[in-house]
Structure formats: C-alpha cells, structure tokens
Backbone as a ProteinNet text record, in pm:
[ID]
protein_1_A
[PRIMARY]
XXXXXXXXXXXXXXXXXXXXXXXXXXXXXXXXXXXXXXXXXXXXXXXXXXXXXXXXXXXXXXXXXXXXXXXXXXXXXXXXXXXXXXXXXXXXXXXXXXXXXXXXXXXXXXXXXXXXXXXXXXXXXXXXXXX
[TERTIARY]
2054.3	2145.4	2268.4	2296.1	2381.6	2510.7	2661.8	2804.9	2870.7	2987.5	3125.7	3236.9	3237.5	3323.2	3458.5	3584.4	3701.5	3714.1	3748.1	3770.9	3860.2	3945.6	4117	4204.9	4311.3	4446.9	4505.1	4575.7	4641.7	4757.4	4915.9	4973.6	5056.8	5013.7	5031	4902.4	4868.7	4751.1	4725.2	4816.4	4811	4736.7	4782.4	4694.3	4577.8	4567.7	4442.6	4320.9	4355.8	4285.1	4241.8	4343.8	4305.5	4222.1	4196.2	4108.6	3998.5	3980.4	3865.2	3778.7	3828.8	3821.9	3758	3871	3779.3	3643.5	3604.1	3490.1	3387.4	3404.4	3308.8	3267.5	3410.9	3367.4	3294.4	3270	3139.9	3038.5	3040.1	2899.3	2889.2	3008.4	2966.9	3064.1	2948.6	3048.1	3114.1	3191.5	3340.3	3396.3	3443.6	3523.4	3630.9	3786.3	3894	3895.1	3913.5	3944	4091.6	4105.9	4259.6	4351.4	4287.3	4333.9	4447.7	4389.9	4406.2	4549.3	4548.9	4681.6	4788.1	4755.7	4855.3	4975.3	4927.7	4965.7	5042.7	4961.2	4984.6	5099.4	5040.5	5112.3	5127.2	5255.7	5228.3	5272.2	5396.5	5443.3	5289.3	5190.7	5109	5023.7	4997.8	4926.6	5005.2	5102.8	5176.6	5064.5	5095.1	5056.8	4903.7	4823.6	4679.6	4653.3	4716.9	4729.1	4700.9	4705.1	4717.5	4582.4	4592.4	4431.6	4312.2	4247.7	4132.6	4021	4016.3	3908.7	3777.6	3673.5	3524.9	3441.9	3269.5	3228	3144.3	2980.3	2858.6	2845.5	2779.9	2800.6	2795.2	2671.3	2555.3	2649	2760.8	2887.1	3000.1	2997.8	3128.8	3186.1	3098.9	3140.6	3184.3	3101.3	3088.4	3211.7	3220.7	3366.1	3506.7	3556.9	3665.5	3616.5	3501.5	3566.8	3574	3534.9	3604.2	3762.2	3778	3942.4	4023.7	3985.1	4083	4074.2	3978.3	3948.5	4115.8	4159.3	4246.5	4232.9	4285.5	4270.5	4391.6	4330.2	4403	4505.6	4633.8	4771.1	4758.2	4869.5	4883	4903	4988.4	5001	4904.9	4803.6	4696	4566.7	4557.6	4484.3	4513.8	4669.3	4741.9	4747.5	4692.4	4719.4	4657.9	4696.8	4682	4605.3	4546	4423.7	4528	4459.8	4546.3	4546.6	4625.3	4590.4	4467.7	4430.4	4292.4	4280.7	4425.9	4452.8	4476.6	4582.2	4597.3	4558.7	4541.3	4486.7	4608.5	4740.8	4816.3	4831.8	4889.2	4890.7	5037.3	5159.2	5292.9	5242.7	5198.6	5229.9	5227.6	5302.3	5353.9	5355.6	5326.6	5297.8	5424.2	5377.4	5507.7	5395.1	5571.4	5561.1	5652.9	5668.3	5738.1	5863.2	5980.6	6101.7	6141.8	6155.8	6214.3	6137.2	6022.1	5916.5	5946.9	5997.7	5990	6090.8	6226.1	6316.2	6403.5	6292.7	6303.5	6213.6	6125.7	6023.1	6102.2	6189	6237.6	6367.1	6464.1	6557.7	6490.1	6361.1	6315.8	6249.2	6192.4	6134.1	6162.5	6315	6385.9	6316.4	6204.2	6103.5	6077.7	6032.2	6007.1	5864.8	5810.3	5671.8	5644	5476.4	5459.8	5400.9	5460.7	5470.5	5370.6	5253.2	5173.5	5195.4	5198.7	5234.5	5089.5	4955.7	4829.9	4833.4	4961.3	4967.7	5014.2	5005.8	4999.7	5061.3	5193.1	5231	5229	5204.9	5204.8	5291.4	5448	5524.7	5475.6	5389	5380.1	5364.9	5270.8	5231.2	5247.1	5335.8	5354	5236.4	5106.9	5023.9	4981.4	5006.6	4914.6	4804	4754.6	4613.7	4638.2	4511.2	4577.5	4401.4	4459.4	4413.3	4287	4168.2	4083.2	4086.5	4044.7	4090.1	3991.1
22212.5	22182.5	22109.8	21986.8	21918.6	21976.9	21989.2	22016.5	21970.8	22001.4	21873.6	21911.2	21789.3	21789.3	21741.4	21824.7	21687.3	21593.1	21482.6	21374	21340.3	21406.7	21351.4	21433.2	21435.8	21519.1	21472.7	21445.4	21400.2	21505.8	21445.7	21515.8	21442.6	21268.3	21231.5	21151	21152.4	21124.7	20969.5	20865.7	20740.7	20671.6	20792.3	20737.2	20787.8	20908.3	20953.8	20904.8	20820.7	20752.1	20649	20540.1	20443.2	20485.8	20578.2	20591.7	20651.2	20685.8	20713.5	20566.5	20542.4	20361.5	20336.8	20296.1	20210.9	20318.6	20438.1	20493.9	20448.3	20472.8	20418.4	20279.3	20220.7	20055.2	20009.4	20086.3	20049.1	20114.1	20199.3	20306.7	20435.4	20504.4	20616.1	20708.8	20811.8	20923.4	21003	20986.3	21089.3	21131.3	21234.4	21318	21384.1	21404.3	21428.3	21593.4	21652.3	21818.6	21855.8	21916.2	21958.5	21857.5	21708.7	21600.4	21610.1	21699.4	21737	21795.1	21878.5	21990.5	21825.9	21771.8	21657.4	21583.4	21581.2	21566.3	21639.7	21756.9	21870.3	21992	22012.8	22108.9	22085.1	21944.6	21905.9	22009.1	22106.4	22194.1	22251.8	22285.2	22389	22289.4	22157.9	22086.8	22141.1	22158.3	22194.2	22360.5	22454.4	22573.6	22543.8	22464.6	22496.2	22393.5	22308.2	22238.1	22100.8	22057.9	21868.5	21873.8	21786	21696.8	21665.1	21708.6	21689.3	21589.1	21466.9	21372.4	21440.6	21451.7	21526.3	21393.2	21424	21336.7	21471.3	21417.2	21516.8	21498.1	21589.2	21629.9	21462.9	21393.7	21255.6	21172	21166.8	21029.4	21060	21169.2	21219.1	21116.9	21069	20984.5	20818.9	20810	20660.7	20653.3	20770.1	20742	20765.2	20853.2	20850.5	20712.8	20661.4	20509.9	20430.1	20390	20278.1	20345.6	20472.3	20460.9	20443.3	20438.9	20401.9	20280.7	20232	20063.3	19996.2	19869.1	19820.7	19783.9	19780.4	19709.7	19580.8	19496.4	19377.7	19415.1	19392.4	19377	19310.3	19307	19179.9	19058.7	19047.3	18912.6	18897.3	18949.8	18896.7	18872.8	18959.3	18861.4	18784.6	18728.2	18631.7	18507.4	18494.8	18405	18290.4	18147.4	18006.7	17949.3	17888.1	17800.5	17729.8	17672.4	17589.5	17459.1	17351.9	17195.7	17160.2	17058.3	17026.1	16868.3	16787.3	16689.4	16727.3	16780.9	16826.7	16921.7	17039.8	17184.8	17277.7	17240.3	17319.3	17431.7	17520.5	17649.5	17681.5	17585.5	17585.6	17548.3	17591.7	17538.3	17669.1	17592.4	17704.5	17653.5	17721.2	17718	17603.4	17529.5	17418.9	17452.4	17423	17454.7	17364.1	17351.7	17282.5	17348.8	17358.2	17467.1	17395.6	17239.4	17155.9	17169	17141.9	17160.7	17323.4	17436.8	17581.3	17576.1	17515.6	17533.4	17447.2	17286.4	17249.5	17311.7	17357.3	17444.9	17560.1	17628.5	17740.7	17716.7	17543.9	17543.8	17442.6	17409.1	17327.2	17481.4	17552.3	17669.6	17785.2	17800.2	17943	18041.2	18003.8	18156.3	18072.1	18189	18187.5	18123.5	18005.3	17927.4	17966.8	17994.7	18015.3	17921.5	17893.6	17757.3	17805.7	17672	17685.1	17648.3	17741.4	17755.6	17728.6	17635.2	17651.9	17524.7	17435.4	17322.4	17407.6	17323.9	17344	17243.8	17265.8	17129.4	17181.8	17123	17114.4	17092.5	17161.4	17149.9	17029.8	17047.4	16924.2	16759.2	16773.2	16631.4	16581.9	16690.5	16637.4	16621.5	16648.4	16645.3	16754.5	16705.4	16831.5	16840.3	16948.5	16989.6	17087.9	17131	17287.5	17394.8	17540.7	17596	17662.2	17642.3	17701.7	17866.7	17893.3	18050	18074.2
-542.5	-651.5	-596.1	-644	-594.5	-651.9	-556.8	-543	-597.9	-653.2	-636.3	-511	-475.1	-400.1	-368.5	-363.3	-370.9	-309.4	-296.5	-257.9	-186.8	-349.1	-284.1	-464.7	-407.9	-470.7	-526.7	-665.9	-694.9	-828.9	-757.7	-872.3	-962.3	-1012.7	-1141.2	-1153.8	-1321.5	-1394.4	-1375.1	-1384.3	-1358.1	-1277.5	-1095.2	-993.9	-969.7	-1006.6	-1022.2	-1125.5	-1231.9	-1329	-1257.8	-1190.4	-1069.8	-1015.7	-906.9	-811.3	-903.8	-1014.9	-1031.2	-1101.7	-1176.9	-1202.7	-1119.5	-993.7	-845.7	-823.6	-837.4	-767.2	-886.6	-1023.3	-1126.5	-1110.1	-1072.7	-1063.2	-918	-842.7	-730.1	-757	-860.9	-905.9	-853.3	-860.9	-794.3	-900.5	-945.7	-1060.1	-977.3	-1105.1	-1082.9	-1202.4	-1196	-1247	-1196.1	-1322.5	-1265.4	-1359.5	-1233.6	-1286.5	-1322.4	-1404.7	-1494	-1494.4	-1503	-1572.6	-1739.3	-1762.9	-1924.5	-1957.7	-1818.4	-1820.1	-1763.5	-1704.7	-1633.8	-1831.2	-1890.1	-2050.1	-2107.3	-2131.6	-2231.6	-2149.7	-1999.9	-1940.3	-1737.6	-1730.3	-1624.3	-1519.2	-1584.5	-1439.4	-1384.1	-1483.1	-1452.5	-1273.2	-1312.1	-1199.3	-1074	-1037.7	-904.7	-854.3	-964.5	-964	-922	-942.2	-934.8	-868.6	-779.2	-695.9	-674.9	-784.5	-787	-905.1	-946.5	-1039	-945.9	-913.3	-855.5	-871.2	-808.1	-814.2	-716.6	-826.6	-771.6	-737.4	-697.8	-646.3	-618.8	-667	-641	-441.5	-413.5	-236.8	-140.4	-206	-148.8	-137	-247	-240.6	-180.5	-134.7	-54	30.6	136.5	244.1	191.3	110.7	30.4	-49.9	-141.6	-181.2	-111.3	-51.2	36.7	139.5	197	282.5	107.5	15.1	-82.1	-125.6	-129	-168.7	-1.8	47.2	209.3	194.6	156	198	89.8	167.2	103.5	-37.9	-128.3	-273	-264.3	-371.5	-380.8	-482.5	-436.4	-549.3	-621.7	-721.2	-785.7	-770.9	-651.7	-571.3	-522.3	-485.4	-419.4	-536.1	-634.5	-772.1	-811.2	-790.3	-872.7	-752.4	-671.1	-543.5	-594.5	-542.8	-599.5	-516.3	-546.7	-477.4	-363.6	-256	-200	-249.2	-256.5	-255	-229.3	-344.7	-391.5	-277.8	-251.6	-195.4	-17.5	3.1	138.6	213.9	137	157.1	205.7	187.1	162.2	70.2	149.3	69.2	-4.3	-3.5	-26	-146.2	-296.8	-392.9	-478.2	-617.6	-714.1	-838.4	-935.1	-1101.6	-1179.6	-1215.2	-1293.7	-1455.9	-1540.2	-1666.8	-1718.8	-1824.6	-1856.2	-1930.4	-1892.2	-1956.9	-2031.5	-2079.7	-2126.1	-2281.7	-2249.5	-2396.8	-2499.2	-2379.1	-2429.1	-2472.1	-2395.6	-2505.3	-2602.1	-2618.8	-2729.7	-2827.2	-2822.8	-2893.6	-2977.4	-2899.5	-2944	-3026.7	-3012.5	-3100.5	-3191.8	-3200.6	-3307	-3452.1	-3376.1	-3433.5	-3474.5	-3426.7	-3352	-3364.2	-3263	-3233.5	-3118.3	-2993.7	-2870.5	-2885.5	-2819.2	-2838.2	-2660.7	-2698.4	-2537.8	-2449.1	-2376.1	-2268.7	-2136.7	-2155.9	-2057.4	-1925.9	-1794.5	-1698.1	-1593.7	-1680.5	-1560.2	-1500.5	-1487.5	-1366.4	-1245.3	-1133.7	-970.7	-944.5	-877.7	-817.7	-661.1	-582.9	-427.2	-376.5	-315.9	-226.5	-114.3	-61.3	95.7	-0.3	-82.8	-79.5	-239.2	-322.4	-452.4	-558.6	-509	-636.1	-676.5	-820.6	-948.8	-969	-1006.4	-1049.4	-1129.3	-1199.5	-1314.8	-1218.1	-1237.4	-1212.3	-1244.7	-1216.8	-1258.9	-1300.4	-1449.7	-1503.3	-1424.5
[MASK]
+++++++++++++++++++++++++++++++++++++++++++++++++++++++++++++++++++++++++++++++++++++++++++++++++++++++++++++++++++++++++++++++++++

C-alpha cells in the first residue's frame, strides 16, 4: 500500500500552492494537508506545524529534486530575444508614449499602448517580438 510522504513545509498558503502547481505541472500528484486551516484558522498552522505538501512514497525523490531545481522568474520569462541584425543582447521594449498620451487627451480615458517593438541599443534596428 503506497504512503504519503512530506516533501516539504510550508507556513503560508501562497507558496505552498506554487510548489504544488510546479509538482502537478511535471506530473506528479500532490496534495496539500491542513491547507484549509491556512484561511479559516491561520494561528492554528504554527501549532500543527506548517501545511504539508504530500507526495505518494515512488515520487518522493523525483519531487523534492524538481522543487530544488531552479525556476525561472519573471525576468527571466520576460527576457528579449537578442538582435535579429547583430545578435546583441542590449535591447529593450519601445512604445510609443507620444501616441498614449495624445490618445488619452484626445479620449480622456487611458488607451493601451502597444509596447511589442524591440529597438537594439548597439546597432539601432527594430523588430517586434514574437508572442
């Protein structure tokens, strides 16, 4: 009869929802124990000793190495292609502020201004970003 086993500890619901996310999202079940009380009755999580991320006995090893393993930030999901021309990596999002805020005293409502050009610091050329 297969176990649960903890994983790993947690004493707010946020990060413990994360790491269980990341273990579902490589395929491996999980479940968070007295998740519930983290809401309704958080002093009690201290008393019974953090929220508990489980994991049947077989994924034990598999899941603690994917939550050690690094995850990508936001800066690093949000990172820009390099130059399509030079292959520089110095470039950054151009928009047009001039269009947003004639937009906004032609309309007086905030219009949302597309920010998917690339201009290239080294060598000056644009491209727009593949979504």
């Amino acid at each position: 009869m297969a176990r649960l086993e903890t994983v790993r500890t947690f004493y707010d619901l946020p990060a413990a929802e994360v790491a269980r996310a990341t273990l579902i999202g490589h395929g491996i079940p999980s479940h968070l124990l007295d998740a519930h009380l983290a809401g309704t009755a958080w002093h009690y999580i201290f008393a019974l000793g953090g929220i508990r991320l489980v994991v049947v006995d077989e994924y034990l090893v598999l899941a603690r190495r994917v939550l050690e393993a690094p995850q990508a930030t936001g800066a690093d999901a949000d990172a820009i292609d390099p130059c399509p021309a030079c292959g520089a990596e110095d470039a950054f999002r151009r928009g047009s502020l001039a269009l947003g805020v004639l937009g906004f005293l032609a309309a007086r409502i905030p219009l949302p201004v597309a920010f998917g050009r690339r201009l290239c610091r080294a060598c000056g050329a644009t491209w727009r970003q593949p979504a």
